[in-house]
N, C-alpha and C positions, 0 to 999 in steps of 0.2 A: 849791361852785364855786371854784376856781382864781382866786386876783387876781393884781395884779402890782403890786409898791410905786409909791408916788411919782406923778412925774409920768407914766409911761408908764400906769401904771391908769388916769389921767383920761385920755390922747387915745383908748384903746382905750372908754371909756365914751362920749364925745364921737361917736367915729366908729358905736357900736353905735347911739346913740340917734337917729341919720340913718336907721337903718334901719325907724323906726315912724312910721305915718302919724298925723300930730296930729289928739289929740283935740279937743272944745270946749272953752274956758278955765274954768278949774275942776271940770272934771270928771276932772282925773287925778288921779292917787296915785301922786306923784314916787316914792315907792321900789319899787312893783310895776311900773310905767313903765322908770324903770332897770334892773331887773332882767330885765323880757322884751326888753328892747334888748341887755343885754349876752350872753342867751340867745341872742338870734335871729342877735348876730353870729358867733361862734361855730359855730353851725347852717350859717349862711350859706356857710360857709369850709368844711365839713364836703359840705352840698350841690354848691360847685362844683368840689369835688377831684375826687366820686364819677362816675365815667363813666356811670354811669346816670341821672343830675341836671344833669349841666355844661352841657348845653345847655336845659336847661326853663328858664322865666321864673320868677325866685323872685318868690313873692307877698309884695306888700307886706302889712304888720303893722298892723292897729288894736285896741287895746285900747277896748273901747266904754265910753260913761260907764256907772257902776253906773244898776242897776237896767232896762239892754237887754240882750235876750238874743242872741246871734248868730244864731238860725232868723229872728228879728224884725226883724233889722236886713239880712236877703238878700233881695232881688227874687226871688219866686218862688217861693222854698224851703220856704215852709209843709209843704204834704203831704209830698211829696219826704222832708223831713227827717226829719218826723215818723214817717215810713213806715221810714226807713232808721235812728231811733233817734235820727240826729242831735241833734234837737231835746233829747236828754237831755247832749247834748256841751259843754264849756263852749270848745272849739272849733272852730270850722266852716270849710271853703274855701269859696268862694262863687264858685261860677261866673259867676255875672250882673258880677260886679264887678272876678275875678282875686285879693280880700282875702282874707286868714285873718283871720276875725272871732274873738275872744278874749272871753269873759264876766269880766269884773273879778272880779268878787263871788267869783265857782268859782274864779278863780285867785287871789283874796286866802287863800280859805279852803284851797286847795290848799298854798301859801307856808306858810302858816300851822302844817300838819300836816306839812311835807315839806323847807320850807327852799326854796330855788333848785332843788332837784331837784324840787320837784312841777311848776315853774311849766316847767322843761326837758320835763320829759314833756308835758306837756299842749301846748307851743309844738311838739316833735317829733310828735306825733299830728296835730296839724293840719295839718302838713309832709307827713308821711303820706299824711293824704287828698287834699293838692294833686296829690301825684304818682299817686294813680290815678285823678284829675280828669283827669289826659293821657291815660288810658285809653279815655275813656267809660265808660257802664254798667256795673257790674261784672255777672257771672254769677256770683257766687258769694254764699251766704244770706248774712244780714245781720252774723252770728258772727263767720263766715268772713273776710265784709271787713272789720272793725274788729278783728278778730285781724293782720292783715294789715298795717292800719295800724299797730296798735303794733309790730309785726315792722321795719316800715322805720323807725319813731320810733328803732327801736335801732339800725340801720342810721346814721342819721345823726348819733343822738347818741354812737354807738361811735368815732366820726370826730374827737370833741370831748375836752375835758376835763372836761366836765361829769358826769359818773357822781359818786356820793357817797363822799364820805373814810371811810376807817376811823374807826370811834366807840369810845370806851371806858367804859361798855361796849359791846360791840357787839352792833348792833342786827340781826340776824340776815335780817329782810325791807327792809332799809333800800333796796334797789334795786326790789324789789317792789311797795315800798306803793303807791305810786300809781294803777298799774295793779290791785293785789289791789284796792283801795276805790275805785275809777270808778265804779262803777256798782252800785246795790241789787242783791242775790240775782237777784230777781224780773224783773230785763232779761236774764238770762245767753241767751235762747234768741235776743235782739237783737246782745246784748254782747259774748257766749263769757260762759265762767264766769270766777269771780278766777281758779284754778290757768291757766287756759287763756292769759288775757290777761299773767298774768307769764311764762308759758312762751312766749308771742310776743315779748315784748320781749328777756327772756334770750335767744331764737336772733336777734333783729336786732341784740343786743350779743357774738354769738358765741359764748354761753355754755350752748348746750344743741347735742346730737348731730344736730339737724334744720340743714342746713348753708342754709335761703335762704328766700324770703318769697315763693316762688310761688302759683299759687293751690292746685294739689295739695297744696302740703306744710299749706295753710292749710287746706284743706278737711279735711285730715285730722287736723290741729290740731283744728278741730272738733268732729270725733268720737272725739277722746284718743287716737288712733292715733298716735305718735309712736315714736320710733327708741328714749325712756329713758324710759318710763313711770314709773321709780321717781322720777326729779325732779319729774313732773307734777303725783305723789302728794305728792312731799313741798313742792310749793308751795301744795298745796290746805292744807296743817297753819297755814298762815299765821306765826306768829311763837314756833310751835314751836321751839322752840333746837336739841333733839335732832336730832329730824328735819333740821333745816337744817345741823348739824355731820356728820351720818350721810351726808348726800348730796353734801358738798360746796360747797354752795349758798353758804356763808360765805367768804369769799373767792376763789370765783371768778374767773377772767378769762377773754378771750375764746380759744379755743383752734381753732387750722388744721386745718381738717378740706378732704378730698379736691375741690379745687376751692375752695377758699373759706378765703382768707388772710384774715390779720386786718391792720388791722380788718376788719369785714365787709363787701362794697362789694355797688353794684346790677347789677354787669355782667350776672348770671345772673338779673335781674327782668327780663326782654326786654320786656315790656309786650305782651305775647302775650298771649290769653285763653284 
């Protein structure tokens, strides 16, 4: 993540950490606390540029004390959640309350493997699912819509600074990981598969030939029907070098495709179903 020297990095932290709802006293963890405040500000600023968010209610942020989980801490959400996978999420919207509930523990262990980029993805994902919370229902399998939500997670964090710096070495899935390791094999028919869920985020960061985060392009996201199946494949090799140099994958950026400047905005999300 991007800082900024001196005194301007404090007022910018100062003003990010307004943006989370306090937790109980001693149950935080000042530096993953900081870090999804200076995420969510960012986000923030990201969500109200984009004409497809400017007017939604950004949901307030709590990081829950370790050891609650966000299906636990929702009025209501038990089955629901459970039903829609949620419950495997370490973040949730919660309708009953307007909050994106945040699991500590999954985004200590997220920080942990990924830096401030894991704890960005998972605070964009939850982002995600706020805005098809404005939807109602979705109609689309459970793959589909959590394909979908990582599609906007990239949407919004595309808007940011927040994507990860070049490494030396470089780490070839360094954009990927988070999304490729969400979730065990074994949920993929809840989840999407890893290749499917990096190929959502890549096109909501504008970097794959599927130009938008509809539910068709999701649906068919899905079923690996996409417009570059060779990147699909070559995100399924995971941290492959070759494959990842062969495809382009390594340095990528987001690129203007017909209709859809970059960064990538939600004009063409209509909130249609």
């Amino acid at each position: 993540m991007r800082h900024q020297p001196g005194s301007a990095a404090l007022g910018a932290l100062l003003v990010a950490a307004s943006l989370l709802v306090p937790v109980a006293p001693g149950a935080a963890a000042p530096d993953l606390d900081a870090t999804v405040a200076a995420v969510a500000s960012q986000l923030r600023q990201s969500w109200n540029a984009d004409p497809g968010t400017a007017s939604l209610a950004w949901p307030a942020i709590e990081v829950l004390p370790a050891g609650q989980t966000p299906a636990s801490a929702c009025p209501g959400a038990g089955t629901a959640a459970r039903a829609a996978g949620s419950a495997q999420s370490p973040a949730l919207h919660c309708a009953a309350s307007g909050k994106l509930l945040l699991d500590r523990s999954r985004l200590e262990k997220a920080a942990s493997r990924h830096g401030d980029w894991g704890v960005a993805y998972w605070v964009g994902i939850g982002l995600g699912t706020a805005i098809l919370g404005h939807r109602g229902p979705s109609r689309l399998a459970p793959a589909a819509a959590n394909l979908q939500a990582n599609c906007l997670a990239g949407v919004l964090i595309g808007g940011t600074g927040l994507q990860p710096t070049p490494q030396d070495p470089p780490r070839p899935d360094a954009v990927v990981a988070p999304a490729n390791g969400a979730y065990a094999t074994a949920l993929a028919e809840q989840m999407g598969t890893r290749s499917q869920r990096s190929y959502a985020l890549l096109t909501g960061l504008g970097m794959t030939e599927l130009a938008g985060c509809s539910d068709s392009a999701m649906a068919e996201l899905a079923g690996d029907r996409v417009p570059d199946p060779a990147l699909l494949g070559a995100l399924a090799t995971g941290t492959d070098r070759a494959a990842f140099n062969t495809m382009g994958v390594m340095g990528r950026r987001c690129r203007p495709l017909p209709n859809a400047p970059c960064p990538r905005r939600l004009t063409g999300f209509t909130g249609k179903k």
